[in-house]
PAZAPA-4460 file (N, C-alpha, C; in steps of 0.05 Angstrom, whole numbers, plus 32768, in hexadecimal, padded with zeros to 4 digits):
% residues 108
    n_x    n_y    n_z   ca_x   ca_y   ca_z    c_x    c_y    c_z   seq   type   mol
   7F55   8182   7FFC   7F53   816E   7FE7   7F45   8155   7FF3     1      X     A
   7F3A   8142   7FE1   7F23   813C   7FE9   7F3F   8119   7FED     2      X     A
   7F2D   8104   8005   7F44   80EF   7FFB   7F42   80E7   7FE5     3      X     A
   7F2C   80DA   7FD4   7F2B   80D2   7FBA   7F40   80E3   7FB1     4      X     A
   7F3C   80FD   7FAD   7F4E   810C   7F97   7F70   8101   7FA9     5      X     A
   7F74   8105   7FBB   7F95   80F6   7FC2   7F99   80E3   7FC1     6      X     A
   7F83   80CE   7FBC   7F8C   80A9   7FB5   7F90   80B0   7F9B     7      X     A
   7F82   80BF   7F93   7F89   80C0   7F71   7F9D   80CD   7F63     8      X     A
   7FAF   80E3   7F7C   7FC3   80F7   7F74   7FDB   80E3   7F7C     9      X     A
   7FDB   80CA   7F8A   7FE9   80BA   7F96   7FEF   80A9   7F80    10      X     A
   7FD6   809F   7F73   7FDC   8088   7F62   7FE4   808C   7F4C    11      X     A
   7FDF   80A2   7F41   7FEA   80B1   7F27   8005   80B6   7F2B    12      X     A
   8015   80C1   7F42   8033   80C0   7F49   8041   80B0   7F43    13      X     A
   802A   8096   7F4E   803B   807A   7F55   803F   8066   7F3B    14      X     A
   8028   8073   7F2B   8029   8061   7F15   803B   8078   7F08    15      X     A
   8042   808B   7EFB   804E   8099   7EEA   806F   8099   7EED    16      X     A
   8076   8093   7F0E   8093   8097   7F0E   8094   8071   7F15    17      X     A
   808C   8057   7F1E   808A   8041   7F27   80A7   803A   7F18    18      X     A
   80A4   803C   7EFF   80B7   8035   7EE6   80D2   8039   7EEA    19      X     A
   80D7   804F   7EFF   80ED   805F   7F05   8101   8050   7F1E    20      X     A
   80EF   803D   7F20   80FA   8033   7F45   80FC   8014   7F3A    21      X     A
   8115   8004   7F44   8112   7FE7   7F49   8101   7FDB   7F62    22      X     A
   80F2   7FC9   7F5E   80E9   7FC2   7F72   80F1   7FC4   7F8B    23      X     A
   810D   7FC0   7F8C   811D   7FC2   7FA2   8123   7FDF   7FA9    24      X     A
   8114   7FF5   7FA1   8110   8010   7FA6   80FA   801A   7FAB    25      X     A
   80E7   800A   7FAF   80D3   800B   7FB9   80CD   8024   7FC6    26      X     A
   80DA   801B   7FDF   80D9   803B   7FF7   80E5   805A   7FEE    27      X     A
   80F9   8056   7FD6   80FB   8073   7FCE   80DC   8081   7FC4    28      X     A
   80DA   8066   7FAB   80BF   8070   7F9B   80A6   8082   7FAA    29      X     A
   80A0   806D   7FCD   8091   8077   7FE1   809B   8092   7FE6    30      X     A
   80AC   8094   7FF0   80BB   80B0   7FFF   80B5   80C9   7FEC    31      X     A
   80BB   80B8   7FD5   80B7   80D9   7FBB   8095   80E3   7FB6    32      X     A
   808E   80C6   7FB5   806A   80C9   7FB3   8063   80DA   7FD0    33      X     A
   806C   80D4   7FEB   805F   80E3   7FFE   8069   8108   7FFC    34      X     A
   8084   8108   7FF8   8094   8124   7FF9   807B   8135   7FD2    35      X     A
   807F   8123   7FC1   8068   8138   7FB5   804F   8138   7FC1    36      X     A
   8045   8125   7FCA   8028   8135   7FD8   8021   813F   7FEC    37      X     A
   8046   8142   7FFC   8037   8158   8014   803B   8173   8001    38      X     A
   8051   8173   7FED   8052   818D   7FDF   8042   8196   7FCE    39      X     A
   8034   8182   7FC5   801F   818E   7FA8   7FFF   8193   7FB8    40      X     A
   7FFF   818D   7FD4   7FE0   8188   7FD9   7FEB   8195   7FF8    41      X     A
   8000   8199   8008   7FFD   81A3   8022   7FF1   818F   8036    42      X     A
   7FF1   8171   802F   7FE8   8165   8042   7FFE   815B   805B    43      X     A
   7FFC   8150   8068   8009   814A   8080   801C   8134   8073    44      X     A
   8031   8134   8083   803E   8118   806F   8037   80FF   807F    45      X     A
   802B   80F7   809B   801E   80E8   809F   800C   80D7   808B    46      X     A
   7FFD   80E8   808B   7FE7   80F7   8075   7FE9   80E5   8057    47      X     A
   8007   80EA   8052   8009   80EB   8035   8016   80CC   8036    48      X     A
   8021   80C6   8043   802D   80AB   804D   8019   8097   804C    49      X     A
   7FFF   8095   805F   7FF6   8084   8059   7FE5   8084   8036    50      X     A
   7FDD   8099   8030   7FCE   809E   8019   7FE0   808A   8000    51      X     A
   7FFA   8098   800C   8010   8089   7FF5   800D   8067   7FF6    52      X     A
   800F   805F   8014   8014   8042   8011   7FFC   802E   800F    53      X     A
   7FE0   8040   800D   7FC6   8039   8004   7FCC   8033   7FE5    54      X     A
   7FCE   8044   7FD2   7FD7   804B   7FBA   7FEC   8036   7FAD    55      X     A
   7FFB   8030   7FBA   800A   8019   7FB5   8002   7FFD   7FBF    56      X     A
   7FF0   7FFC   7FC7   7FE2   7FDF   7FD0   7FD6   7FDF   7FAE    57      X     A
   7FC0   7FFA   7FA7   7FB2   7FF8   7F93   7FB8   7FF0   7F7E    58      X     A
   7FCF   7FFF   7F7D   7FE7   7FF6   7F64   7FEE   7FDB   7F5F    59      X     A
   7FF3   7FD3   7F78   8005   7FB1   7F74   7FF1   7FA5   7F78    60      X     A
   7FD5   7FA9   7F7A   7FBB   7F98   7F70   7FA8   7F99   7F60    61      X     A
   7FB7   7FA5   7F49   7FB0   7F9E   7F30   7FCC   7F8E   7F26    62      X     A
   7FDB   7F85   7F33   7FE9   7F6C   7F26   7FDF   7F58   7F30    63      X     A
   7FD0   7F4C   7F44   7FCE   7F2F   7F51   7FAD   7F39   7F58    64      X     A
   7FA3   7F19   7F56   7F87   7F13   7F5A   7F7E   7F13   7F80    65      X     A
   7F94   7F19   7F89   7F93   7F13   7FB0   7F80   7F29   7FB0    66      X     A
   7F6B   7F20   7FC3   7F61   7F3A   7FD6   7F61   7F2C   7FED    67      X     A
   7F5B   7F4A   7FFF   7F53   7F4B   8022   7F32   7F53   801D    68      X     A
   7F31   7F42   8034   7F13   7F43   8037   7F0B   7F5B   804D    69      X     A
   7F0A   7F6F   8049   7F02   7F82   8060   7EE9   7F85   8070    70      X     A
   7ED7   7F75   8066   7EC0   7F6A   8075   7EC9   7F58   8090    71      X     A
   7ED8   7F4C   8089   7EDC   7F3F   809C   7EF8   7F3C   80B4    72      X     A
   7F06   7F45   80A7   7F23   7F4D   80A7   7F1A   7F5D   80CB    73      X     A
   7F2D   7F5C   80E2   7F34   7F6A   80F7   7F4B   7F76   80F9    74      X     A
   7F4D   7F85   8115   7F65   7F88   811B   7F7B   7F6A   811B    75      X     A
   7F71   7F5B   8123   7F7F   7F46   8128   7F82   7F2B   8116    76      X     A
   7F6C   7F26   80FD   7F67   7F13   80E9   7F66   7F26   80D7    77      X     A
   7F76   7F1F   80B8   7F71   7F25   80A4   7F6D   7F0E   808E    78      X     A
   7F50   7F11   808B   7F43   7EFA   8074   7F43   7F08   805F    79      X     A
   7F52   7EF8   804C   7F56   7EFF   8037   7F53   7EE2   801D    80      X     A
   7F53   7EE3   8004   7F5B   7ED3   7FEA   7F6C   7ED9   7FE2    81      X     A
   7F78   7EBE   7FDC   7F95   7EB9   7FCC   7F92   7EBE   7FAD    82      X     A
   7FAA   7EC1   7FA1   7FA5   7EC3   7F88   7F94   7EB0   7F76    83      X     A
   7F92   7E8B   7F84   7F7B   7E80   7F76   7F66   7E81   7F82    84      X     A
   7F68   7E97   7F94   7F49   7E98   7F97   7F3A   7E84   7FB3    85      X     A
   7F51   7E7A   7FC2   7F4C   7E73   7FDC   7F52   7E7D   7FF0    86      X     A
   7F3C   7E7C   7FFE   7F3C   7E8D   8019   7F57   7E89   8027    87      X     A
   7F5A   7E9E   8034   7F77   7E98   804D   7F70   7EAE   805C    88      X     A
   7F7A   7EAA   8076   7F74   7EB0   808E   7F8D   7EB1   809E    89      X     A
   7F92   7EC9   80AA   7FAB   7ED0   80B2   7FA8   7EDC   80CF    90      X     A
   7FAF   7ED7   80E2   7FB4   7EE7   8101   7FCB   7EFD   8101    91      X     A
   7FC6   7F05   810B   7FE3   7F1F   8113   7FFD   7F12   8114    92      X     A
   7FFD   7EFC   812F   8017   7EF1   812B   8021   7EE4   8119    93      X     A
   8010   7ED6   8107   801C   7ECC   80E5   8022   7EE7   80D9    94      X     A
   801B   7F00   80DB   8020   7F1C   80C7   803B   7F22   80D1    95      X     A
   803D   7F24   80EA   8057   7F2B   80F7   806D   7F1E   80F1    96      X     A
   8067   7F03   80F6   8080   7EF4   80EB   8083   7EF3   80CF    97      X     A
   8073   7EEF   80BA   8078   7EF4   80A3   8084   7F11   809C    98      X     A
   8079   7F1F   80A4   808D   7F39   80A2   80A5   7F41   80AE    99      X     A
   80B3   7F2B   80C0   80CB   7F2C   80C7   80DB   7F2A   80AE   100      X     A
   80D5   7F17   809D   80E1   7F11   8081   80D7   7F13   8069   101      X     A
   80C5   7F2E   806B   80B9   7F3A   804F   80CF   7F52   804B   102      X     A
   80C3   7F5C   8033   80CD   7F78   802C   80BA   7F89   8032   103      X     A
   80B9   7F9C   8048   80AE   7FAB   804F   80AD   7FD3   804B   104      X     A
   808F   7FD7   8041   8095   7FF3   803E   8091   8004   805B   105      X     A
   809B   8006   8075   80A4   8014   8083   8084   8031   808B   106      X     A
   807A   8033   80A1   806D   8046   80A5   8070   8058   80B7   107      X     A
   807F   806C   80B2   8088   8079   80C7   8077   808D   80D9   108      X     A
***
């Protein structure tokens, strides 16, 4: 299967059952989206894990105007726009620490 066709077997999951999960269930919603696509497609659940948590970026950006700028974006800077549309600029160690105290979806 081609990836296009599993971003798209991903996002169709994610949107069809989303409704089913409180936000604060987040990681079930993930877990079920990866366990059907190693079963409906045979892919690796590595595999299907990240596909899933690609898929869910896509999802929760079609609610907010934020992008990452992947042109420019490193391992170590991610330039990105805010929701009005001003640049921001982030290092690893601002990601890290902010993610000490985010809600995090987990990559195993």
């Amino acid at each position: 299967m081609s990836t296009f066709a599993l971003a798209c077997t991903a996002l169709s999951f994610l949107q069809d059952h989303h409704d089913e999960h409180l936000s604060a269930d987040r990681q079930r919603l993930v877990d079920r989206c990866i366990d059907h696509l190693v079963s409906s497609t045979g892919i690796a659940t590595d595999t299907a894990h990240t596909v899933t948590l690609q898929a869910l970026g896509e999802l929760s950006a079609r609610r907010s105007k934020a992008t990452i700028d992947c042109t420019r974006t490193t391992s170590f800077t991610l330039f990105m726009k805010d929701e009005s549309g001003q640049s921001v600029v982030l290092v690893a160690a601002d990601l890290a620490e902010m993610a000490k105290h985010a809600k995090l979806t987990p990559l195993h």
